[in-house]
N, C-alpha and C positions, 0 to 999 in steps of 0.2 A: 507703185505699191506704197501704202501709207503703214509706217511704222508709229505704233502709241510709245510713249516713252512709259518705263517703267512704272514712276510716281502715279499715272494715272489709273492702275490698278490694285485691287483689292490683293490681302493674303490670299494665297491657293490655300481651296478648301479641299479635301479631299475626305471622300466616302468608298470606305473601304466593306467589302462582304465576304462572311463567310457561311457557307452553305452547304446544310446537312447531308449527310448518306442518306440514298434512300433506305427505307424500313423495308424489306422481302421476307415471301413467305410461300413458298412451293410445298405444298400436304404430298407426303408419300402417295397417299390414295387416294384420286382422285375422288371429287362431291359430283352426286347427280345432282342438276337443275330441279328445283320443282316446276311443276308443268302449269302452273299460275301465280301470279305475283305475292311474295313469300310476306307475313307480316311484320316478320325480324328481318332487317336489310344482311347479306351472306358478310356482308365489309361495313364497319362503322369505326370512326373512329375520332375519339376526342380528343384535338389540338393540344399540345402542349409547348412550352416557351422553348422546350428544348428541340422543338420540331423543328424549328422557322431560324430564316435568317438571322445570325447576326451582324447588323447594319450598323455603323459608324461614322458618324460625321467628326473628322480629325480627333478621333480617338474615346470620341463619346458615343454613347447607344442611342443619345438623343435628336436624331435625325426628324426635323420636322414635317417631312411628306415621305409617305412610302405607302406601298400597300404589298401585303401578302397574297399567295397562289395557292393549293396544292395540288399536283398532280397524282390522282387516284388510278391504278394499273389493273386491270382481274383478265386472266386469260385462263380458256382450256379448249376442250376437244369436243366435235360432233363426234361420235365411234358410230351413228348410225350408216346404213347404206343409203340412207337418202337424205337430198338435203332439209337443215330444220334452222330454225329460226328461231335467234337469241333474243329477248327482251330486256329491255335496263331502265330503271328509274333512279335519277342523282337528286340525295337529298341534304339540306341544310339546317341545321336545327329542327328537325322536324316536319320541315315544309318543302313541296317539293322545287323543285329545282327546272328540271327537263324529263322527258319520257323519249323511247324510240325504239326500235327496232333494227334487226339486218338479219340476213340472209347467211349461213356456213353450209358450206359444199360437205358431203360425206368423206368422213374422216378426214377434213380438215380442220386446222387447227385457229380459234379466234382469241382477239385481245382488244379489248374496250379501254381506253385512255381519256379518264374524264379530268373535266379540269373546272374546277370549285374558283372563283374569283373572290379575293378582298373578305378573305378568313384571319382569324384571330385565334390567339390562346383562348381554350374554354369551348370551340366552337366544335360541334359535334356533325362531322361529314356524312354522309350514308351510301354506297351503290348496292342496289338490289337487283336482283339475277331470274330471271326466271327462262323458262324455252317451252317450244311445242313439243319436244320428248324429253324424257328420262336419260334417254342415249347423249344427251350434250349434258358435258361435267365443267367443273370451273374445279383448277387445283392451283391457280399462281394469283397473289394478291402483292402488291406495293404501294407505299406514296412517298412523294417527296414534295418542299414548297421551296419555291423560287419567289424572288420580287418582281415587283414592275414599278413605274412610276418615281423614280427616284426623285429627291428635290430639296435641299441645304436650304429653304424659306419656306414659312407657311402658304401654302395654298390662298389662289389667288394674285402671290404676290409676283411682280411683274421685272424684267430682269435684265440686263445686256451681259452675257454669260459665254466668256471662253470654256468651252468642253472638250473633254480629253476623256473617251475610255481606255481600259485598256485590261489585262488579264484576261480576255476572253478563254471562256471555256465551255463543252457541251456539259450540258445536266439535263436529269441524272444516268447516273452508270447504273442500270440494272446488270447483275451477273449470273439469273438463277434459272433455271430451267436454259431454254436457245433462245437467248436474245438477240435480237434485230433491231436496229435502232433509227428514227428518222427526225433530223434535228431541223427546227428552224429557226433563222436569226431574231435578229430585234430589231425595232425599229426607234431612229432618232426621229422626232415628234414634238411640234411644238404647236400648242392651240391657236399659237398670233400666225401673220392676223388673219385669214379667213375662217375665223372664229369656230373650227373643226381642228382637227391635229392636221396639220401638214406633214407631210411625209421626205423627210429630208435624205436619209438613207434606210434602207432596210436592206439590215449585213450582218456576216457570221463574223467581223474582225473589226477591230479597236478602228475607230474615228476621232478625230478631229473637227472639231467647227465652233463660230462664232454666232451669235444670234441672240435677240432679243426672245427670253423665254417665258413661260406663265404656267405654273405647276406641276410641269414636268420635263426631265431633257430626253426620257426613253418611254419606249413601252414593249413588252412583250409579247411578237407575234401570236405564240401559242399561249390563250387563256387569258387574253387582252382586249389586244386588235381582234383577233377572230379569236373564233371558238368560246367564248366569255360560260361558265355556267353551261359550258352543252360536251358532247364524244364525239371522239374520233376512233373506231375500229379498222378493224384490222385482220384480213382472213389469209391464212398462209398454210400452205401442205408443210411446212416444215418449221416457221420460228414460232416459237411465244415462248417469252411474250416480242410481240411484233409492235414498237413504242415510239411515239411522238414524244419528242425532248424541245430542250430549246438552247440556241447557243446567248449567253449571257454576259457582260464584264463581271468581275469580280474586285476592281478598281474605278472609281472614276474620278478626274480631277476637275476641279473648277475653281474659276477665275473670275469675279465682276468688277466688269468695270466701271470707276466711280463718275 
């Protein structure tokens, strides 16, 4: 085992996050669906600073790589006897994003979990609802924005970096209507060198490693790695909202070495 001595490393930098509550929103009275796509989206919502991470690099906001998420929620009910079919369009400033479709069984209950990549303050989301009946209602709306990409140098720049996460926790905690929750890790990620990310671990709990890195030391399963800009739903006789989360650090330390 090869020990470095001390001298040969940099200060530990440390990036610390703090991460909003989500925003929820359960209407007493359930909304019917319109029965074709609506030309006001049911959910729009524009970004505010106070939405998103606050991100730290040893004690400054000024962290030179990052990118923001947000997790958009809408769930309700088929009350038909038969089954009908939800439609959704996620949209971005404007423009659209993805389109799709699924299928809810009679009087079961659905929840669309969409996920907006590398938004900003200012940036106006949109999910639009529509169904083949009247009899499917939407009554639970949320979001919340998570990071990915974390990285103490500008982009690009290239790194021999001891990592340390640590404060893992699931986000976000919906509490409103019957929630059900389905979380997935993250992934340590480094573009060198078969010039794609390699996949170093993908885990729900703080890691350890050394490695030579290039713009990023993670990335985020849900609304990264997969799902970038597209839904994931969700049909259940009993939860919604029924929700794809993600497990995150809220701490991470680094080390380069000179």
């Amino acid at each position: 085992m090869t020990i470095i001595s001390a001298e040969k490393w940099e200060a530990v930098k440390i990036i610390t996050i703090e991460l909003k509550d989500a925003v929820e929103n359960l209407q007493s009275t359930p909304t019917s669906l319109p029965t074709s796509e609506p030309t006001d989206s049911q959910i729009s919502i524009t970004l505010a600073e106070a939405d998103l991470p606050v991100v730290k690099l040893n004690d400054s906001p000024n962290i030179p790589t990052i990118t923001y998420l947000a997790y958009v929620y809408a769930g309700g009910q088929n009350t038909d006897s038969a089954s009908q079919t939800v439609y959704w369009r996620m949209l971005k400033n404007g423009s659209s994003l993805s389109t799709g479709s699924f299928s809810v069984d009679a009087n079961y209950y659905w929840t669309i979990s969409a996920f907006y990549y590398d938004v900003s303050a200012g940036d106006t989301i949109e999910l639009r609802l529509w169904a083949s009946s009247t009899n499917v209602n939407w009554d639970y709306d949320a979001y919340a924005c998570p990071y990915s990409r974390p990285f103490p140098y500008t982009s690009g720049t290239i790194v021999n970096l001891w990592v340390k996460t640590s404060e893992v926790i699931s986000y976000p905690s919906l509490s409103l209507g019957n929630p059900y929750s389905d979380f997935k890790g993250y992934y340590v990620v480094n573009p060198l060198p078969g010039g794609y990310d390699e996949r170093r671990f993908w885990t729900e709990d703080p890691i350890e490693h050394f490695e030579r890195w290039k713009d990023r030391v993670l990335r985020l399963h849900t609304g990264d790695f997969y799902n970038s800009n597209k839904v994931l739903y969700y049909v259940n006789s009993s939860y919604r909202p029924y929700y794809r989360g993600t497990y995150l650090p809220t701490k991470i330390l680094i080390r380069e070495l000179k």
